[in-house]
DORO-383842 format. One record per residue: residue in three letters; z, x, y of N, C-alpha, C, O in turn. Coordinates in steps of 0.05 Angstrom, whole numbers, plus 5000, padded with zeros to 4 digits. Layout:
ALAZXYZXYZXYZXY
...
***
This chain:
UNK890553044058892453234070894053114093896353184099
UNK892352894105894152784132896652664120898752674133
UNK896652514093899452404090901552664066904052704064
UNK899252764052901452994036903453184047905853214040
UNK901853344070902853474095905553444097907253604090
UNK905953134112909053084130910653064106913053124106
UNK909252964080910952914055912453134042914453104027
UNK911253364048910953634034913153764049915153864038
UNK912653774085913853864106916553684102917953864094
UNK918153454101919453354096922053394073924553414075
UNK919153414037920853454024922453694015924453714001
UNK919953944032920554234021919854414047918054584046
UNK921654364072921154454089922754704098922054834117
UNK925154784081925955034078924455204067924555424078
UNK922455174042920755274033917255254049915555334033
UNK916855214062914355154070913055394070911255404053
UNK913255574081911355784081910555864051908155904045
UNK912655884029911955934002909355693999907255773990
UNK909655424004908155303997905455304004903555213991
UNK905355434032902855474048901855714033899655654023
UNK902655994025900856144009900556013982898756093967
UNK902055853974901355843950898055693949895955733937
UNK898655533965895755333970893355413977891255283974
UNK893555753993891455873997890956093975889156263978
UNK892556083952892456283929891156143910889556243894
UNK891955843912890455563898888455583890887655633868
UNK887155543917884055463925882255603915880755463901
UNK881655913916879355993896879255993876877156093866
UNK882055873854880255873828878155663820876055723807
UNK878655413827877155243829873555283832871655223818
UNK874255443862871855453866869855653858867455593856
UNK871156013852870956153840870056093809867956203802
UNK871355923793871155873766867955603765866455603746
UNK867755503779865455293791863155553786861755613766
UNK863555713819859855833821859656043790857456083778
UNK862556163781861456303758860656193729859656353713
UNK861355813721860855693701857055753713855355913705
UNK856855593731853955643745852255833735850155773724
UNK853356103738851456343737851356453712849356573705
UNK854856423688853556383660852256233651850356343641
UNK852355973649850455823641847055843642845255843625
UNK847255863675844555853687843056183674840656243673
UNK844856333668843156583655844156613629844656833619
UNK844556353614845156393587846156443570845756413545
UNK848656593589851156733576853056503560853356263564
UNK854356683540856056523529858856423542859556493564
UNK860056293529862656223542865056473545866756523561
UNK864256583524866356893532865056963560866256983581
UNK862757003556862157123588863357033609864757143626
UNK862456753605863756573628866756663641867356753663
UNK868056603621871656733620872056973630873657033648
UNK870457113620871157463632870157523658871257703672
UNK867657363669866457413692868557233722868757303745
UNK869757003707870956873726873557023724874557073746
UNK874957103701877457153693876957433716878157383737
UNK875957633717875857803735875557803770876457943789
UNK873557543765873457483793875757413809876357493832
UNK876857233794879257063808881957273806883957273820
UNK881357443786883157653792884057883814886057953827
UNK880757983810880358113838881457953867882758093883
UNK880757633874880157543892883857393898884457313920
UNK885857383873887957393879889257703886890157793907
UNK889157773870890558113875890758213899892858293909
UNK887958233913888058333940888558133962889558213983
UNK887757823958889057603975891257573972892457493992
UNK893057623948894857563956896957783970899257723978
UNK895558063971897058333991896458274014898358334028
UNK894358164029893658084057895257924058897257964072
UNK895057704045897557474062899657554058900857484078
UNK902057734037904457814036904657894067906057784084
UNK902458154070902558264089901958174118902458284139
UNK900957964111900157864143901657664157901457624182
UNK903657504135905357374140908857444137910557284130
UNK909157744143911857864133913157744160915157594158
UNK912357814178914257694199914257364207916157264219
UNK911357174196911056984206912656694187912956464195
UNK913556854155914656724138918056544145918756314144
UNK919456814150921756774160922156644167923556474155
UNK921156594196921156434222920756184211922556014215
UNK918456114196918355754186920555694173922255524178
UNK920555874154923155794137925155744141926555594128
UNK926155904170929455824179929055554199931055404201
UNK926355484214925855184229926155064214927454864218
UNK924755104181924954824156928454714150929554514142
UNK929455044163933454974149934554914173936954914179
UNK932054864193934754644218935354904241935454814263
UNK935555184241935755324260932555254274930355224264
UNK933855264302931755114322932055344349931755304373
UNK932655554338935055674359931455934380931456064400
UNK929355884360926856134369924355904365922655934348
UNK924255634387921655504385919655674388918055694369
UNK919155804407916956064416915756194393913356214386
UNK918256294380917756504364916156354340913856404333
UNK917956134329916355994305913455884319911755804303
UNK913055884337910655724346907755994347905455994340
UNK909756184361907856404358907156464319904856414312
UNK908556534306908756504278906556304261904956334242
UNK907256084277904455834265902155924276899955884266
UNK902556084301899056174308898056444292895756514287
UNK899956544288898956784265898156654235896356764222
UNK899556414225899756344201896556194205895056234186
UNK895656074223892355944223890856104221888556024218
UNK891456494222889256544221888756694196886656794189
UNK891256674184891556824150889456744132888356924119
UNK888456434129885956394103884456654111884656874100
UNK882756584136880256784140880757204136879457414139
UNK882657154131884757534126883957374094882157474080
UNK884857214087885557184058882757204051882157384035
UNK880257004062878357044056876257314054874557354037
UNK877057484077876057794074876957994057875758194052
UNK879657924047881058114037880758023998881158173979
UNK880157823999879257683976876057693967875357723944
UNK874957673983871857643973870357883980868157933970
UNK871658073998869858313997869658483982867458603984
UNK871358583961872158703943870558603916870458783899
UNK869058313908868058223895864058383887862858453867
UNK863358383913860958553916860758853907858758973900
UNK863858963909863959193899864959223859863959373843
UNK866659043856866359053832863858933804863558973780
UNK862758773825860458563813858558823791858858913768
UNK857058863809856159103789856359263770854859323752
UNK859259353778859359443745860759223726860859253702
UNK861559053736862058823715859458743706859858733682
UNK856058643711853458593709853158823684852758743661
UNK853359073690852759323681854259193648852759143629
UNK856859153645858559113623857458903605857858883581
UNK856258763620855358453608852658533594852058413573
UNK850358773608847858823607845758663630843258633630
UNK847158603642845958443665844458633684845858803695
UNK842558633689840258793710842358793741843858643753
UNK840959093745842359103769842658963791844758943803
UNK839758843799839358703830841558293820842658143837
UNK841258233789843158003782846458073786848157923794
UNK846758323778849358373774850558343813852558223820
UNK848758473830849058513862849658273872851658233887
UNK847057983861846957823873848757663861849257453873
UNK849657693847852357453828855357643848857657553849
UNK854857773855857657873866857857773893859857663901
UNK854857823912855457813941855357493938855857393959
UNK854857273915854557013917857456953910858256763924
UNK858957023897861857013891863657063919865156893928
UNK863257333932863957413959863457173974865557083982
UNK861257033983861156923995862356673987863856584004
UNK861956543969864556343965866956373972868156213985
UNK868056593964871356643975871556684011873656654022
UNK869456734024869856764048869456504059870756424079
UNK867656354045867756034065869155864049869255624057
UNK870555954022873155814015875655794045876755614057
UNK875556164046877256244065877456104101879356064115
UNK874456054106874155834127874655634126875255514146
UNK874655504097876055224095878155204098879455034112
UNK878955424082881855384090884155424108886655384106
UNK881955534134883455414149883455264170884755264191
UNK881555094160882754814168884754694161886554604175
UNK884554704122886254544109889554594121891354424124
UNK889554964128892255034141893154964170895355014179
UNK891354864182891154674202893054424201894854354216
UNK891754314176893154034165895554154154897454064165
UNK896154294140898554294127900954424142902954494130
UNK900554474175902154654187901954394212903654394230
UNK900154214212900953924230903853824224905053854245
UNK904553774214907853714223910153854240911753784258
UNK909354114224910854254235909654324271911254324291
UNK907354354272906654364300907554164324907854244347
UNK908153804312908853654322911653654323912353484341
UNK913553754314916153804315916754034334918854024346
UNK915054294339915954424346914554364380915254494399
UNK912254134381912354034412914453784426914853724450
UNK915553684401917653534403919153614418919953484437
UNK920153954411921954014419921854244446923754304462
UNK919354324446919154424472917254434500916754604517
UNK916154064495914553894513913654094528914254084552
UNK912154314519909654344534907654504508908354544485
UNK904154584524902254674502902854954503904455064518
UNK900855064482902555264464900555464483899255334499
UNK900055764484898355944497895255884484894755864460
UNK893555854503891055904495890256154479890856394479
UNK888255964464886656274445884756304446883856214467
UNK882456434428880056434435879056144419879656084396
UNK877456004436876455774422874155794399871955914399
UNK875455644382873155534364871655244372872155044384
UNK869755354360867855024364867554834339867454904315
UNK867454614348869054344328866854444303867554514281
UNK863454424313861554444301861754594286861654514263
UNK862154914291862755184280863955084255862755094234
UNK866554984258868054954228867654634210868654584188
UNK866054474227865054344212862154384185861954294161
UNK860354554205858654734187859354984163857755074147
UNK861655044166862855154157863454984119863155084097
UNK864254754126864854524106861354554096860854714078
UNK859754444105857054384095856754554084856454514060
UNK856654804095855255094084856955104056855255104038
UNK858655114048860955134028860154914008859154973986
UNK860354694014858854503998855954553989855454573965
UNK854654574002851754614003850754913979848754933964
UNK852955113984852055343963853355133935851455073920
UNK855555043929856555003904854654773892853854733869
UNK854354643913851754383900849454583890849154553866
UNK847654793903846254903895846854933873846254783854
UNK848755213872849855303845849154993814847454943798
UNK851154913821851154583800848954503799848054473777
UNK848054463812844754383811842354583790840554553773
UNK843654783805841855073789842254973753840754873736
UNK845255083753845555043721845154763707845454733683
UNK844454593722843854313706841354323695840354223674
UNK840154513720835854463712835454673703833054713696
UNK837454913697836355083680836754993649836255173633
UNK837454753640838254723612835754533603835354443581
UNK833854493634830954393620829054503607828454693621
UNK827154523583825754603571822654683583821254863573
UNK821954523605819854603619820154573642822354483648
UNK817854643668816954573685817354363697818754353717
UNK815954093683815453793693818753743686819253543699
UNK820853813673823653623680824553863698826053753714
UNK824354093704825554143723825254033749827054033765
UNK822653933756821553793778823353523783824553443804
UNK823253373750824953143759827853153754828952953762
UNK829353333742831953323753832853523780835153603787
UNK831553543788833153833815833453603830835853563832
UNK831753383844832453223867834553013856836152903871
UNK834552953826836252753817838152813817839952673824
UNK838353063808841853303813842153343837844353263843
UNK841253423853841753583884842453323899844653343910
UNK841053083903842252813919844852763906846752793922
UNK845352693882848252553875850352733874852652643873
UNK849852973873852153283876852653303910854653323925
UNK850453293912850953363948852553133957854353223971
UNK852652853955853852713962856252673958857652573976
UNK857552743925859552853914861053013923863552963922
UNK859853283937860853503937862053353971864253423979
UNK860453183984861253034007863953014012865453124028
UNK864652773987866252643980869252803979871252793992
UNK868452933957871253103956871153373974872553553963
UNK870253453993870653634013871853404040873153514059
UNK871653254041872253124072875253024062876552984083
UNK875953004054879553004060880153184064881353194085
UNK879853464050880453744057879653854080881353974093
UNK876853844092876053894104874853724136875453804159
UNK873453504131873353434157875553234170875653184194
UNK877653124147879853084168881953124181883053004199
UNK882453354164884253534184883053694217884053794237
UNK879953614205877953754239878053484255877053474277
UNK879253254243878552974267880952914272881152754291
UNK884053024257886252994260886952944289888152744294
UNK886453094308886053014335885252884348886052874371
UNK882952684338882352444357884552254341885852134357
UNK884952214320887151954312889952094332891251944347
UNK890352254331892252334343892252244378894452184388
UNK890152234391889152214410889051884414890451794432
UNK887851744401887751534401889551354395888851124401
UNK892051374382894951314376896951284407898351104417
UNK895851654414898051644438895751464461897151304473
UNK893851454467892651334490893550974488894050844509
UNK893650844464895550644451897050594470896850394484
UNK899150794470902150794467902450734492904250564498
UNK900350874519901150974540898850734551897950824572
UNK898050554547897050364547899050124552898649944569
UNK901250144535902449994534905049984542906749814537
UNK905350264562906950254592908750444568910450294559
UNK908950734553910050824540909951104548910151244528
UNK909751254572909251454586909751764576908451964581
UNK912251724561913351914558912052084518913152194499
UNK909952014523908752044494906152304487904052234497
UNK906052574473904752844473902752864446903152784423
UNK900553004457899052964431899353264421897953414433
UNK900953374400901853644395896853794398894653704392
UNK898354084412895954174401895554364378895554604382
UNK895254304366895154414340892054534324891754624301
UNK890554524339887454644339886654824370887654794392
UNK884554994363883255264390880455084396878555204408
UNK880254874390876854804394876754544417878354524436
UNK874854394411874254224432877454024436878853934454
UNK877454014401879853774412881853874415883553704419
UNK882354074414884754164420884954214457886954154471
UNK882054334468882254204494882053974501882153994526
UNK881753734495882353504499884153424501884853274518
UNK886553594469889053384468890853544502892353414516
UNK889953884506891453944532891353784561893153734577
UNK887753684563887253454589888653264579889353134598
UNK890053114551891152974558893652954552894452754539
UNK894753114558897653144563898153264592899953154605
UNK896553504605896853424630896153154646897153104668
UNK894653024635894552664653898052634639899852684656
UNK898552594624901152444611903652554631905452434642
UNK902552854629905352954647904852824681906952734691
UNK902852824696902652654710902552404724902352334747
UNK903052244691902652054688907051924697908351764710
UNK907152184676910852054674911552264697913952294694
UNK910952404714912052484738911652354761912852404782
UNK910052184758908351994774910951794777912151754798
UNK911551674753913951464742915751534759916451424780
UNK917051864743919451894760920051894790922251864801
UNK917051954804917451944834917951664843919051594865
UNK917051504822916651114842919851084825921150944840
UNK921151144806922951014803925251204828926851104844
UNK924651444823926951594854927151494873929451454882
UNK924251414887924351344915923351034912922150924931
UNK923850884890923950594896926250444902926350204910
UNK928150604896931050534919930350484957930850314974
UNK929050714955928350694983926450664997926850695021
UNK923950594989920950394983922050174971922850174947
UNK922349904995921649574975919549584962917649694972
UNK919349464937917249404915915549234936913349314943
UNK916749014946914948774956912548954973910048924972
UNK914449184990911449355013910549534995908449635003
UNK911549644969908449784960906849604955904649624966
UNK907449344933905649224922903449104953901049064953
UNK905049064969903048904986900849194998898549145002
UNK901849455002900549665011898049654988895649644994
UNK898949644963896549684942894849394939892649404928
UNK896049154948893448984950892448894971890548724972
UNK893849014994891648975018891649215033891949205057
UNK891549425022891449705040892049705062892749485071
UNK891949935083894049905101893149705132892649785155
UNK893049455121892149235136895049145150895249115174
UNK897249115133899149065147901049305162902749285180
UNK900149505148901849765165900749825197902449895213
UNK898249815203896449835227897949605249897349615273
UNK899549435239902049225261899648895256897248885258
UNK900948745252901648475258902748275271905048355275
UNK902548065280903847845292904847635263903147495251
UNK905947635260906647345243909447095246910847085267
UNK909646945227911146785230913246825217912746775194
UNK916546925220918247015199920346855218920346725239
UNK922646955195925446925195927047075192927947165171
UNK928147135225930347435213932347365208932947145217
UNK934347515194938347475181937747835194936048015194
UNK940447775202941748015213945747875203947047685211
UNK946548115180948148145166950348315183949548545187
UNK952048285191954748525198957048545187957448355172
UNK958548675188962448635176963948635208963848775228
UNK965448375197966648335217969448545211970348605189
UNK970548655241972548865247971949155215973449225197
UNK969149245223968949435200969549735220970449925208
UNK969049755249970350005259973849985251974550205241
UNK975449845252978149965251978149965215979650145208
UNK977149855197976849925180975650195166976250325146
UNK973750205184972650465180974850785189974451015181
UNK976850695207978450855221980350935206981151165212
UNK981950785180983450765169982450815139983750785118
UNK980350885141979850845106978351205107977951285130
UNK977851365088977051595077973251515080972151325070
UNK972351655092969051755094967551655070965351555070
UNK969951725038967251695007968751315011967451115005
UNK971151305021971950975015969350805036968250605027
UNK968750905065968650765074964950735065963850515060
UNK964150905064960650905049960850685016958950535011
UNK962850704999963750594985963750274983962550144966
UNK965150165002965049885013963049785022962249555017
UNK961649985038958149885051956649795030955649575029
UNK956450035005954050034986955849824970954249704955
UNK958549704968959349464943957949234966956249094955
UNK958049204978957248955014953848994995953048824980
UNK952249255001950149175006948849124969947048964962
UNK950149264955950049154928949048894930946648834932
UNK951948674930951048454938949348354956948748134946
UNK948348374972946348194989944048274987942448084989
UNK942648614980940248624983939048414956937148254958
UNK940748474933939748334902938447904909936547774903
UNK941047854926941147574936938547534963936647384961
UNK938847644976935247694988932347724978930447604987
UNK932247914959929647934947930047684937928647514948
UNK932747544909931647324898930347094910929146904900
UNK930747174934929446904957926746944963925146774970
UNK926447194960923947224965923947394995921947385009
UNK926247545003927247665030926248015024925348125003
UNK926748095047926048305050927748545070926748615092
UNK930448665058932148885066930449015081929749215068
UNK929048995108927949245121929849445135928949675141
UNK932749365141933149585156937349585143939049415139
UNK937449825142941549835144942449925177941650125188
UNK943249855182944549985210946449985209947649775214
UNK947450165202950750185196952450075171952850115147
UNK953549855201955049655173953749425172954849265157
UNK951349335183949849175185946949255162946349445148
UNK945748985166943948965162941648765161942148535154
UNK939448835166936748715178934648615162932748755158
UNK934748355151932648275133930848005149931647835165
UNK927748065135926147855143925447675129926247735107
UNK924247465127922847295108920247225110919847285134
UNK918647155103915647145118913847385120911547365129
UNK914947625112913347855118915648045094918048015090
UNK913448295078910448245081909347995066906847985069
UNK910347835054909047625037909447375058911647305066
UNK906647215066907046995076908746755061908246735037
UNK910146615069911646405071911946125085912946085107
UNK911145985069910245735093914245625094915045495112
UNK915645685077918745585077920845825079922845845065
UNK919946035101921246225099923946225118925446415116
UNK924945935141926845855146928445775123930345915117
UNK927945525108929545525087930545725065932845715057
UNK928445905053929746125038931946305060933846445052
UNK931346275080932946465092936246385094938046545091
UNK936646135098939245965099940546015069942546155065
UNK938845875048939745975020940746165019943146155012
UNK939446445025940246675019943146705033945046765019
UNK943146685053945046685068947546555067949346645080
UNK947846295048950346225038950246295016952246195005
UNK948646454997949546574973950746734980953146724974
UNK949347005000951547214996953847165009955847305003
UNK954046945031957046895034958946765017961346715021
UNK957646714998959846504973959246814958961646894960
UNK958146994948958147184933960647434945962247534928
UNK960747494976960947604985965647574988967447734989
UNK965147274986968347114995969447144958971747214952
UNK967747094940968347174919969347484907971147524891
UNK967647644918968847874906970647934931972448084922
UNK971147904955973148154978975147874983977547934983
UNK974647684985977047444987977347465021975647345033
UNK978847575033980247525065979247855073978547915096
UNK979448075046979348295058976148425071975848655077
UNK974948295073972248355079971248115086970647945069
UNK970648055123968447815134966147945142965848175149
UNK963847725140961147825147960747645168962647495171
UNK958347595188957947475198954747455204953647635217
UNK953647295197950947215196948647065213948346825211
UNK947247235230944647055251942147055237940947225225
UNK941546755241938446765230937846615257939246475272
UNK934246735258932946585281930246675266929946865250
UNK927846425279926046365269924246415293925146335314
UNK921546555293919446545302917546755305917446875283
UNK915846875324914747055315915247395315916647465334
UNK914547555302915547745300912548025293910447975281
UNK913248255303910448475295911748535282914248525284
UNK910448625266910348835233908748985237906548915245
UNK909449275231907449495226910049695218912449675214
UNK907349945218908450215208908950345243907250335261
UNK912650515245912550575266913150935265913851035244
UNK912751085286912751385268911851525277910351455294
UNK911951765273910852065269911752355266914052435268
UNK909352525261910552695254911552755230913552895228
UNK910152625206911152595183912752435175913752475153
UNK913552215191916052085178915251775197914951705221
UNK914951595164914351365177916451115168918351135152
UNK915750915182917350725176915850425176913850385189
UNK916950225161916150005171918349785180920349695168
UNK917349745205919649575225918649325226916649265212
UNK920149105248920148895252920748895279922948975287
UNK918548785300920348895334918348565344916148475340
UNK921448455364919648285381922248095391924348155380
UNK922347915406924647775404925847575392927447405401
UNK924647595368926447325350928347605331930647575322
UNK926947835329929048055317931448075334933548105321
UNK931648065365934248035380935547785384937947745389
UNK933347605380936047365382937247385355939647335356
UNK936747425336938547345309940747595303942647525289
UNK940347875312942048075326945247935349947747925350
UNK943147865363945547705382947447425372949747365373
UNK944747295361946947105351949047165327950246985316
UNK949147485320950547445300952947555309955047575296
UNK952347645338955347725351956847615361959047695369
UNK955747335364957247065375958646925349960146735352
UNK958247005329959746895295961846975310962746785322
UNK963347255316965847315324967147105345969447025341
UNK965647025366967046855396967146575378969246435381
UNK964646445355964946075352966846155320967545965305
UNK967246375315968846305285967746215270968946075254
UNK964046235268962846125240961746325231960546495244
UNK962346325200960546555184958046555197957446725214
UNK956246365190953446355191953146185225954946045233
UNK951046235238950046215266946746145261945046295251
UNK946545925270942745885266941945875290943545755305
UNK939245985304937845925324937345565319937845445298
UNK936545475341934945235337932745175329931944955323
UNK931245465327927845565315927745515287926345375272
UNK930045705283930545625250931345385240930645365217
UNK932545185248933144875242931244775242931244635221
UNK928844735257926644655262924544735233922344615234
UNK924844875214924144985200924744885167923144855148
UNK927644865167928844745140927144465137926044335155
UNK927344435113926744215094928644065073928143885056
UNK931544245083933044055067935844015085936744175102
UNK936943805077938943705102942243815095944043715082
UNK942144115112944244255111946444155122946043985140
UNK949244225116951144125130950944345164951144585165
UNK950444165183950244345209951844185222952443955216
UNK952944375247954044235278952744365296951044535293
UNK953644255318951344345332954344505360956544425367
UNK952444805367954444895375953144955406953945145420
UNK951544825413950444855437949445045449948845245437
UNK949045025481946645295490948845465485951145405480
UNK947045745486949446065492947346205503944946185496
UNK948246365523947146605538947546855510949346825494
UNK946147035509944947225490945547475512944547485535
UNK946747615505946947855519943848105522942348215506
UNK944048075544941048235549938948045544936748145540
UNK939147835545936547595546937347365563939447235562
UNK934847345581934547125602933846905586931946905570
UNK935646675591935746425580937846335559938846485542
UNK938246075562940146035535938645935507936445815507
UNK940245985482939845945462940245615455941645505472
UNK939645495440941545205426942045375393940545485376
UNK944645325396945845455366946345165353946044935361
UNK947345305327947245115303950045225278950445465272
UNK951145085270953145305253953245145219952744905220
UNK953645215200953645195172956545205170957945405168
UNK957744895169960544835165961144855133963344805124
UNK959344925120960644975087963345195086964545215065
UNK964145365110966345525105967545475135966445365154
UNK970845595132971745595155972145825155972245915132
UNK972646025179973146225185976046305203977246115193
UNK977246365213978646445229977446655258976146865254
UNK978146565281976246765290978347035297980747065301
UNK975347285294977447475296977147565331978647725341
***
């Protein structure tokens, strides 16, 4: 049923509901025509009997099954039929519709097999059959059609799985709770059903023995290889459309294994696994809401400080001393630019500026901690130690100035301080709202020295901290002490003659 199903749903899915009663109109002759070969035989009757006893049965047990399901499915037919022709326009409605349609076998089964106990008898009576045989051949017929009717719906379980998965396709969430069944419940259900027709078959094999001593030795020789039989061909019908949910289960846990988040296990059963497949689709939906929050706010969370928050917990947010390298980024003459240009132009220019440089920082292995404006504040060395975090810092820093002269040409200058030494890191804050900073004074000398780019006319400005640091032999000059505004003492600067500037 697991592969006929989607094949069936596929090839005759305008028709589907016709196909679903037809399949539950199917089913008892088979089995009907089975327990009554059984009970002619086993009491001797001829083959006319046989015919007339089944020929009535299965009559009775269509006639009135098939007025319950007309009737039970008048409103629930429609609805499949117009989802099979592509109107998608009432998911609810068809979905409510499929939960009426799972519970039609067991209507089919009552409305089919109870009526059998009442006619049994005087059909017994017609044949000459004793009263208490004629009773018990009827309520044994009844009861076939009723745990036909439990089978089947499972089987309608399976044959209404496609459609169930299409109609969660389309409206990603689970369907209303019902009253639960238990997995067990309708698995015993299969046994019990097997278990009377093996009897039955068994019965009429050892009634065709002549004595005593072979009935002894065929009943266990019949009853083992039938029962196992009867195994056989009941578990496609029956127990795998009841395990349909763990493959289902186990497919999507796969999927989502393999970084595939956005993936639902339709519920399509009231029992255990059907609460299973709901716990796990709420993990899933948590799972991909989870996603969408780190991809929202990972614009504004560096990857480098979650990952370091999740492998050394909040060891570095509690503040640090370490060894870094700050770049402090500005635009040179960006207030009169800013004065002259429109509010969406002038935010516009910042985010094309910082486009470029934050991308050219991380590749170094840097770290965008802060925008101030038209500026901006990156470290090296923190949070990830760096034993060469002067030299990535220089790199970075004539990339985005060769990146930076490439795309704006004359119309856009930057001007760039790096200084090297120690610096705290932590989380600074409250009140709900935290941050992680960089405070100490190698963060203000490389601030200051980048306001002296404007007075020496070099893009880039190095402390002498940071020279002391490189490992590879940059083009430098040497631009001597400078007083630092708001800091006692002079600097020894350093300048990166790969560009000329004009000063502004």
């Amino acid at each position: 049923m697991e592969l006929l199903a989607p094949w069936l749903w596929a090839r005759y899915r305008a028709h589907y509901a016709g196909l679903l009663i037809f399949q539950l109109l199917f089913w008892p002759v088979g089995v009907i025509g089975i327990g009554m070969l059984a009970w002619a035989i086993a009491l001797h009757r001829s083959f006319g009997d046989f015919l007339l006893v089944s020929g009535v049965f299965v009559a009775v047990t269509e006639v009135c099954g098939a007025v319950a399901l007309l009737a039970s499915t008048r409103e629930a037919r429609p609805l499949l039929n117009r989802w099979g022709r592509g109107d998608q326009s009432d998911p609810r409605g068809t979905r409510a519709a499929l939960a009426r349609l799972d519970q039609v076998p067991l209507i089919w089964g009552l409305a089919g097999g109870l009526p059998m106990a009442v006619v049994a008898p005087y059909l017994g009576d017609a044949l000459g059959l004793s009263w208490p045989v004629s009773v018990a051949m009827g309520i044994s017929a009844a009861a076939l059609v009723v745990g036909s009717g439990a089978l089947g719906s499972v089987i309608t379980e399976a044959v209404l799985w496609p459609v169930q998965a299409e109609l969660d396709a389309v409206l990603r969430e689970d369907p209303p709770r019902k009253p639960r069944r238990a997995v067990a419940g309708r698995l015993l259900t299969i046994i019990l059903l097997g278990s009377i027709i093996g009897c039955w078959v068994s019965a009429l094999v050892v009634s065709w023995a002549e004595s005593d001593e072979q009935q002894y030795v065929l009943a266990p020789v019949v009853a083992l290889p039938f029962a196992i039989g009867t195994a056989i061909v009941l578990a496609p019908f029956g127990v795998g459309p009841v395990l349909r949910p763990i493959r289902d289960l186990r497919e999507a846990t796969e999927r989502i294994a393999r970084g595939i988040l956005d993936v639902r296990v339709p519920v399509t059963t009231d029992d255990e696994f059907g609460e299973l497949a709901r716990s796990f689709n709420r993990m899933q939906s948590g799972l991909l809401e989870r996603e969408r929050l780190q991809n929202a706010f990972g614009a504004y969370v560096d990857p480098m400080l979650a990952h370091r928050m999740l492998e050394r917990d909040s060891e570095l947010f509690e503040g640090e001393e370490v060894d870094a390298t700050v770049v402090f980024v500005d635009v040179v003459g960006f207030t009169a630019f800013s004065q002259s240009s429109t509010a969406a132009e002038t935010v516009a220019r910042l985010n094309e500026l910082f486009g470029i440089a934050v991308p050219v920082l991380r590749g170094h292995g840097g770290h965008a901690n802060k925008f101030l404006g038209d500026g901006l504040l990156a470290v090296f060395g923190v949070p990830e130690a760096q034993a060469d975090h002067a030299e990535r810092a220089v790199a970075a820093a004539t990339e985005i100035q060769d990146a930076v002269h490439a795309r704006f040409g004359d119309e856009l200058q930057i001007g760039i301080g790096i200084a090297s030494g120690p610096v705290i890191a932590g989380t600074v804050g409250g009140g709900g709202k935290l941050e992680f900073t960089l405070v100490g004074d190698t963060v203000n000398v490389a601030a200051r020295i980048e306001e002296l780019t404007r007075l020496t006319g070099d893009p880039i400005l190095l402390a002498d901290s940071t020279v002391q640091g490189l490992r590879t032999d940059w083009p430098l000059e040497d631009r001597g002490e400078r007083e630092l505004r708001g800091r006692d003492g002079a600097i020894l600067l350093h300048a990166l003659t790969t560009w000329e500037r004009a000063v502004s």
